[in-house]
TORMI-163542 format. One record per residue (C-alpha): residue number from 1; z, y, x; residue in three letters. Coordinates in steps of 0.001 Angstrom, whole numbers, plus 524288, in hexadecimal, padded with zeros to 5 digits. Each point is the difference from the previous one (the first is absolute). Layout:
BEGIN
> zator,c3,c2,c1,guke
> NUM,Z,Y,X,Ala
...
***
This chain:
BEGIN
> zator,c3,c2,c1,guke
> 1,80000,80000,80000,Unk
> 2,7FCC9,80E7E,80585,Unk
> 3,80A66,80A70,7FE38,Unk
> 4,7FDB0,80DE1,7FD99,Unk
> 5,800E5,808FF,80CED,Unk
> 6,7FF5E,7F433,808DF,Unk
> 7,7F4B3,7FFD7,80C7D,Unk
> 8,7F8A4,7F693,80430,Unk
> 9,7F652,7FDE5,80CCF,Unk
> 10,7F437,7F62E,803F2,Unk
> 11,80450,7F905,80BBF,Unk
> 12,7F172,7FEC9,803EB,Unk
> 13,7FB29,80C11,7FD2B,Unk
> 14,80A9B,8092B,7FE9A,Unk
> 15,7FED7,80531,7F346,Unk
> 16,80DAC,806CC,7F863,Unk
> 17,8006F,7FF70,7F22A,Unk
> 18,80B5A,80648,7F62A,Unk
> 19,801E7,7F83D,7F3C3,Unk
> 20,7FDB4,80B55,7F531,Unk
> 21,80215,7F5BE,7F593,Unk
> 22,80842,7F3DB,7FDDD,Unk
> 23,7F9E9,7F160,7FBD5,Unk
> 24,7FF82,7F404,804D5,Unk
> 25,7F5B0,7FB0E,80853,Unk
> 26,7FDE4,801A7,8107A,Unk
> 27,7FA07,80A53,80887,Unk
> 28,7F6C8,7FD4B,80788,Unk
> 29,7F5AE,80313,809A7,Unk
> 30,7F557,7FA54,80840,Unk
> 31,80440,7F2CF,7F9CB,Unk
> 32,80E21,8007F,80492,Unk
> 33,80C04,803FD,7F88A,Unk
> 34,80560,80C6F,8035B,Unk
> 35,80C56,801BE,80754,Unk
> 36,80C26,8077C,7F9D2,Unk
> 37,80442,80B03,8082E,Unk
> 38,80DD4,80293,801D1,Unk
> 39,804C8,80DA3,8006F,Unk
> 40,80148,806D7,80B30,Unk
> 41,80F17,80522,8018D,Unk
> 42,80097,80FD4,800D8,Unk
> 43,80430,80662,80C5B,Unk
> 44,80E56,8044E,7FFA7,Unk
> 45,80260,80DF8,7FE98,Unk
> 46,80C51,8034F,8056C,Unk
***
């Protein structure tokens, strides 16, 4: 299933995605499933 606001990327070909709508199903491209990206943590701000 693909969640609203969640990325994902092509592991051959590099492409990112955002999911702008939820459903069931996979992402892919070039014939692979895409890989879900984890977020990135923000810098501290001290």
């Amino acid at each position: 299933m693909n969640q609203l606001g969640k990325r994902f990327k092509c592991p051959v070909c590099s492409t990112e995605v955002l999911c702008t709508k939820a459903g069931e199903g996979a992402v892919t491209c070039c014939g692979q499933e895409m890989e879900l990206q984890v977020p990135r943590p923000l810098p501290s701000s001290d």
